[in-house]
C-alpha positions as CSV (number, residue, x, y, z in Angstrom):
1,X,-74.0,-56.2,-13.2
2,X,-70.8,-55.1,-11.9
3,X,-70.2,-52.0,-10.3
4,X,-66.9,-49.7,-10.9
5,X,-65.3,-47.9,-8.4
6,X,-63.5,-45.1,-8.9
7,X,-60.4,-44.5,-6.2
8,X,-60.2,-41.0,-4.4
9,X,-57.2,-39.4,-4.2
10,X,-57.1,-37.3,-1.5
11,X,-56.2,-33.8,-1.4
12,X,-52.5,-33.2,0.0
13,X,-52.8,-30.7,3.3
14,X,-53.4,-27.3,2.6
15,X,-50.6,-25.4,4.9
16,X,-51.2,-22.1,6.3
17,X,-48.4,-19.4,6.6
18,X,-48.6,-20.0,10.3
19,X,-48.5,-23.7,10.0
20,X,-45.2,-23.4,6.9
21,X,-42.2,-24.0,9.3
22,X,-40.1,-21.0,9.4
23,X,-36.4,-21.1,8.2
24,X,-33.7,-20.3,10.5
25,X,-33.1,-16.6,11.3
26,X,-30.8,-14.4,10.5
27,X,-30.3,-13.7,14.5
28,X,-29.9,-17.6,14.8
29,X,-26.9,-17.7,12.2
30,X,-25.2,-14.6,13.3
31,X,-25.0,-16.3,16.7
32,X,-24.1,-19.6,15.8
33,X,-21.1,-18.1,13.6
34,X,-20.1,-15.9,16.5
35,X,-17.7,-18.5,18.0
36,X,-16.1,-18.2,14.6
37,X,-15.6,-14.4,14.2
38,X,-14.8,-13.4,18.2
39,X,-11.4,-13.6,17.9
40,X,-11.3,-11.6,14.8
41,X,-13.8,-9.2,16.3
42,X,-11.4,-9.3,19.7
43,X,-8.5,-8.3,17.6
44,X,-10.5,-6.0,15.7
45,X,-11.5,-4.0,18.6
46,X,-8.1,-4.5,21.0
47,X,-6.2,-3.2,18.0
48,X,-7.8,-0.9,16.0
49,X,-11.0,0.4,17.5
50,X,-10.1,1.0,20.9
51,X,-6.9,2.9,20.2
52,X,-8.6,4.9,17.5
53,X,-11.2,6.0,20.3
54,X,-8.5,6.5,22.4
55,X,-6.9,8.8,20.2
56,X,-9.5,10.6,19.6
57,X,-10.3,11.3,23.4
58,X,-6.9,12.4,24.1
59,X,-7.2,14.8,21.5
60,X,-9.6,16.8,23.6
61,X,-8.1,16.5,26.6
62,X,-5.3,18.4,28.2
63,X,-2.4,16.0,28.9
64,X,1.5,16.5,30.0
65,X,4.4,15.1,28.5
66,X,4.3,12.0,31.4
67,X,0.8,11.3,30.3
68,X,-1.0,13.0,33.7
69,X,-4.6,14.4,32.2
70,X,-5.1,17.2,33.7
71,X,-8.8,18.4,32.0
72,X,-10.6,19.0,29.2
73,X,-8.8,21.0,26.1
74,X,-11.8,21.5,23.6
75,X,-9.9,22.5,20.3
76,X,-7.2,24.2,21.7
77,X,-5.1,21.2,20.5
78,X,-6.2,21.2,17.0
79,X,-5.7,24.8,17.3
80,X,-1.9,24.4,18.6
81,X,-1.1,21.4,16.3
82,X,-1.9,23.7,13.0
83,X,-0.1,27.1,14.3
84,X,2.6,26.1,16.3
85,X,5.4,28.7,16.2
86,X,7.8,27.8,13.5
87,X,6.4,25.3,12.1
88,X,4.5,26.0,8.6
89,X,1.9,23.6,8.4
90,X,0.8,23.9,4.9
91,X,4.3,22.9,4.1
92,X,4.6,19.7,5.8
93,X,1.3,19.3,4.0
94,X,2.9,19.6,0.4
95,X,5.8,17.7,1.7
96,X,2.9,14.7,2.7
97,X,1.6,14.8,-0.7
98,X,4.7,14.4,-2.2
99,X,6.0,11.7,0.0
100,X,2.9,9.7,-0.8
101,X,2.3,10.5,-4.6
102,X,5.9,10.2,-6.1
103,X,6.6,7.1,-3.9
104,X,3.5,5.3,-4.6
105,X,3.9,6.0,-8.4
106,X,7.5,4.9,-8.7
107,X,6.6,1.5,-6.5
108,X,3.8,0.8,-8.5
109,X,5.4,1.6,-12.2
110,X,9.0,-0.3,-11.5
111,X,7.2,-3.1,-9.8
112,X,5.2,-3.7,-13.4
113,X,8.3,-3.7,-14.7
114,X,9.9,-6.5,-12.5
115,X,6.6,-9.0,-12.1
116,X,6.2,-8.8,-15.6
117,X,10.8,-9.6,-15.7
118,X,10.2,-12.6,-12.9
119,X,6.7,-13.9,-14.6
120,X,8.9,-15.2,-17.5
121,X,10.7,-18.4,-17.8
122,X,14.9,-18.0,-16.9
123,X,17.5,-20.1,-15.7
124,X,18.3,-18.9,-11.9
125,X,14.5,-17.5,-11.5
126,X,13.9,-18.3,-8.1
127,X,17.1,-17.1,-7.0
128,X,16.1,-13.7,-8.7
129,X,13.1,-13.8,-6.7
130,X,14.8,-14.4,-3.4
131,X,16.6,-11.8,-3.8
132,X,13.7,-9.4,-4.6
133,X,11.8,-10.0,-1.6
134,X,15.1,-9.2,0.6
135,X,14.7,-6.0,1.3
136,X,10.9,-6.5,2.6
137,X,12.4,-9.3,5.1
138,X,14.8,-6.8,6.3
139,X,14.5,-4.5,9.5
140,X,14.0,-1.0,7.9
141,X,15.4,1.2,9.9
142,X,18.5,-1.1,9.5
143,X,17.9,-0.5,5.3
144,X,17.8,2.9,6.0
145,X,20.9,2.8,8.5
146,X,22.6,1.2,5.3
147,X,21.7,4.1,3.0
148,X,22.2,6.7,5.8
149,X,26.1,5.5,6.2
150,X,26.5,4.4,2.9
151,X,26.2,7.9,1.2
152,X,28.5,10.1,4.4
153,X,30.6,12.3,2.7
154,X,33.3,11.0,4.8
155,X,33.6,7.3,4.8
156,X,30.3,6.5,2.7
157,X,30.8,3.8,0.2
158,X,28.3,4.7,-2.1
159,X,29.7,8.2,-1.8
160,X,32.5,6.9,-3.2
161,X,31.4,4.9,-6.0
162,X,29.4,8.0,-7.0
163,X,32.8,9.7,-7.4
164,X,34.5,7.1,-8.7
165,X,32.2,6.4,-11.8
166,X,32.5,10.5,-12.2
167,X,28.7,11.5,-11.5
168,X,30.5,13.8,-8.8
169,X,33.2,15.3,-8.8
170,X,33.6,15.5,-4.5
171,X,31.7,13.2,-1.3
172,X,28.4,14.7,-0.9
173,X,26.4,15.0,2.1
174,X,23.1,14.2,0.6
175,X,21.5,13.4,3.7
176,X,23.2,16.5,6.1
177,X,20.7,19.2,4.5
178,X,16.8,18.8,4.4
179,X,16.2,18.8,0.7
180,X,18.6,15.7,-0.5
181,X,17.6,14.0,2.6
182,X,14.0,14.2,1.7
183,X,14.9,12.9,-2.0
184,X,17.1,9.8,-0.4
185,X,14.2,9.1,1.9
186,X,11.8,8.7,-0.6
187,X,14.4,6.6,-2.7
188,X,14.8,4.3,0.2
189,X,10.9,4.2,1.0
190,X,10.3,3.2,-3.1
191,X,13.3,0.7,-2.9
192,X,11.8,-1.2,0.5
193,X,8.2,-1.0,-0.9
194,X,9.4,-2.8,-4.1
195,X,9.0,-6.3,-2.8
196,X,4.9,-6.4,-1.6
197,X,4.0,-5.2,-4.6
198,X,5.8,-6.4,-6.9
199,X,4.6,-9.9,-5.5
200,X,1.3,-8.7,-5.3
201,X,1.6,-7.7,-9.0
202,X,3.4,-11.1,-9.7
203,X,0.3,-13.0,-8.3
204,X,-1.8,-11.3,-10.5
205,X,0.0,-12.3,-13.5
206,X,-0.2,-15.7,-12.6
207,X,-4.2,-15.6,-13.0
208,X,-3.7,-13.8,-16.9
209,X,-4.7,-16.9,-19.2
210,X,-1.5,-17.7,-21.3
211,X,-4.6,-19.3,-24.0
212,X,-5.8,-15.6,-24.3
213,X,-2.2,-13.6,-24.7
214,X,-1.3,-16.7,-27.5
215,X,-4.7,-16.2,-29.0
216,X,-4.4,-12.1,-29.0
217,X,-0.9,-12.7,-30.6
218,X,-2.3,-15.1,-33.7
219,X,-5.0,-11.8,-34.4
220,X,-1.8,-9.5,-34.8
221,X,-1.7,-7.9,-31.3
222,X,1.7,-6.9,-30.9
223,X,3.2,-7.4,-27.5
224,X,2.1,-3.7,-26.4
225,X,-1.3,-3.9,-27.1
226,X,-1.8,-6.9,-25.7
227,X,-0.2,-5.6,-22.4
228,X,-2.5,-2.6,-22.2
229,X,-5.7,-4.8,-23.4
230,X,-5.5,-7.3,-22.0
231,X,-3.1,-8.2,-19.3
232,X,-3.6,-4.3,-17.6
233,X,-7.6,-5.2,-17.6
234,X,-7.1,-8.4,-15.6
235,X,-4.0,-6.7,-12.7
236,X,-6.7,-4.3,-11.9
237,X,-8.0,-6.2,-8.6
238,X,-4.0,-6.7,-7.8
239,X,-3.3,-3.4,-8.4
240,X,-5.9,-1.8,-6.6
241,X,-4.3,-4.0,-3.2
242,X,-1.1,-3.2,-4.1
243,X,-1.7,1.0,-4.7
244,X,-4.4,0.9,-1.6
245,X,-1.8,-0.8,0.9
246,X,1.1,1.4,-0.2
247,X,-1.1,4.7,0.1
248,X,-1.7,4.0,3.3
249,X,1.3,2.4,4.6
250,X,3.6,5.4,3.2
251,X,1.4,7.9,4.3
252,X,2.0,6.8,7.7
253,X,5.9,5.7,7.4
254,X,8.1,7.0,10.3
255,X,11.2,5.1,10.6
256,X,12.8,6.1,7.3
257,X,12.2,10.3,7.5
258,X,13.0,9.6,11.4
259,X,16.7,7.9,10.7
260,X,17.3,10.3,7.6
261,X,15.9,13.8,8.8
262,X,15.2,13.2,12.4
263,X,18.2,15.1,13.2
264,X,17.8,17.7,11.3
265,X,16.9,21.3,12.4
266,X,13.9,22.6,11.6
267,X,10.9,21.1,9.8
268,X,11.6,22.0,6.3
269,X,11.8,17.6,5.6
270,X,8.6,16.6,7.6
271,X,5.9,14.7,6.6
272,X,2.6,14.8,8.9
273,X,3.9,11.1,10.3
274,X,6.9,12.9,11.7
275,X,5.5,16.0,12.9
276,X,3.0,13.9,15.3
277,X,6.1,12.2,16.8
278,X,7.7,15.5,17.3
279,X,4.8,16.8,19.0
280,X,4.3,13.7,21.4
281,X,7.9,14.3,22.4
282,X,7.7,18.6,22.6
283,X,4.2,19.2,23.5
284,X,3.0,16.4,24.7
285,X,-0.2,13.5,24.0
286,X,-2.4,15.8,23.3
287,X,-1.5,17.7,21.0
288,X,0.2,15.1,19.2
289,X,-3.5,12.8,19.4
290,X,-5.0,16.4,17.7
291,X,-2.7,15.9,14.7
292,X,-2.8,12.2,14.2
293,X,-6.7,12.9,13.8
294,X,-6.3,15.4,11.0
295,X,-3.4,12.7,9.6
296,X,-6.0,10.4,10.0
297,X,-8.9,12.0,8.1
298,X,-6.2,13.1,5.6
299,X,-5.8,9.7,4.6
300,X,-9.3,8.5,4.6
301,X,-9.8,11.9,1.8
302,X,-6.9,10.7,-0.3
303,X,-7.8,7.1,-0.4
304,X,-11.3,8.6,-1.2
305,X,-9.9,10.5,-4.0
306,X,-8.1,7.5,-5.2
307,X,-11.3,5.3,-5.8
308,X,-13.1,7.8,-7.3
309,X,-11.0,9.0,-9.8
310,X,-9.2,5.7,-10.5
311,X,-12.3,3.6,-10.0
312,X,-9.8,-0.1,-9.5
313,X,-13.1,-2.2,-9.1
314,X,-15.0,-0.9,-12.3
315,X,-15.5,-3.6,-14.8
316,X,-14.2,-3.3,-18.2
């Protein structure tokens, strides 16, 4: 009589919580990608945080125009930066406004226009583009030098073509009174902010499937629809660079208002950018630190204002 034996399998190991091994921490990979991030987090700080607090400190303290601190000044530079004698401050705030909403629009709608031109297919197109991006490799205070000499109602060239062609009748000095001066400064400031985004615009293009825009054309969408459905739609992450980088980078232009109007009597052309370097050079650090903090939180609402009502990263 045989006898049949039937194997055992054992049980595997039954692991506790405390026995499971533990995956790495979170401490444990901050740390080993530290190496990695410190010099980003040493040029963050160097250049952006520390001057920032800097900035801020100053604008509390009482300092002369060689930089000797000589105390605390609580708000009384806030107070002086908004109602210093002759200078209406609610003014060079509409003036702000302007500078940064017309210029920003103008970049932003003609720079459609030429990504859309330098997307197509054309002999001499990488010549076109070269000469695009131009002005963006030039110095701009020499592009505004250019404009600056170019329209003097005395030896300007483009004075004289103006006259020439019959849109005036006589050399005008459009940048000798405050008003045309602010106009050509904002034409310059739209003409050298033309190249980044139209190339950020351009880049964008490149990612619109040419499938989709065929296939939108076979169902009868005529070349305007399928711009505003479609192509629009998909330059929304580009466009929201483009319109956040020129917000803040016009908002905070000097060298153009400073070469056009700088001369200028008065403060009838200034923007809050100009007015702070006007300060640091009449009244000193402080004061000058005050206003660059307003400036500063200035920027931070209109940028606000910008996401919310614009909403670039919403899907659609």
């Amino acid at each position: 009589m045989s006898t049949t034996v039937t194997p055992t399998i054992a049980a595997p190991p039954v692991t506790t919580q405390a026995e499971a091994p533990k995956a790495p921490g979170r401490g444990r990979h901050m740390l080993s990608a530290l190496p990695w991030l410190a010099p980003a987090l040493v040029l963050i700080v160097g250049v952006v945080l520390y001057p920032a607090g800097y900035m801020v400190y100053t604008a509390f303290r009482r300092v002369t125009k060689v930089g000797t601190d000589t105390g605390p000044a609580g708000w009384a530079n806030f107070r002086l930066a908004l109602t210093f004698p002759g200078v209406d401050i609610g003014h060079v705030f509409v003036n702000t406004f302007v500078w940064v909403i017309v210029v920003v629009t103008f970049t932003v709608v003609i720079s459609l226009g030429l990504a859309q031109f330098l997307n197509k297919n054309f002999r001499g197109r990488k010549l076109v583009r070269l000469a695009v991006i131009v002005p963006w490799a030039a110095s701009v205070i020499m592009t505004t030098s250019v404009f600056q000499y170019g329209l003097n109602p005395d030896y300007g060239i483009i004075n004289k073509f103006l006259v020439d062609i019959g849109i005036i009748s006589a050399p005008y000095g459009f940048t000798q009174t405050q008003g045309p001066a602010f106009i050509v400064a904002m034409v310059v400031a739209i003409f050298v902010s033309l190249p980044f985004t139209t190339y950020t615009i351009l880049a964008g293009l490149q990612a619109v499937p040419g499938d989709v825009i065929e296939a939108a054309h076979v169902d009868g969408a005529g070349a305007t629809a399928r711009y505003f459905h479609i192509v629009l739609p998909i330059l929304r992450p580009a466009l929201a660079v483009a319109v956040l980088i020129n917000i803040i980078n016009v908002f905070n232009s000097l060298p153009i208002l400073k070469v056009l109007t700088g001369s200028l009597p008065g403060y009838g052309s200034d923007i809050t950018t100009t007015l702070i370097f006007k300060y640091k050079t009449t009244l000193g650090p402080g004061v000058a630190s005050a206003l660059s903090v307003v400036n500063f939180l200035v920027c931070l609402v209109i940028i606000a204002i910008y996401l919310v009502v614009v909403k670039p990263t919403k899907e659609r």
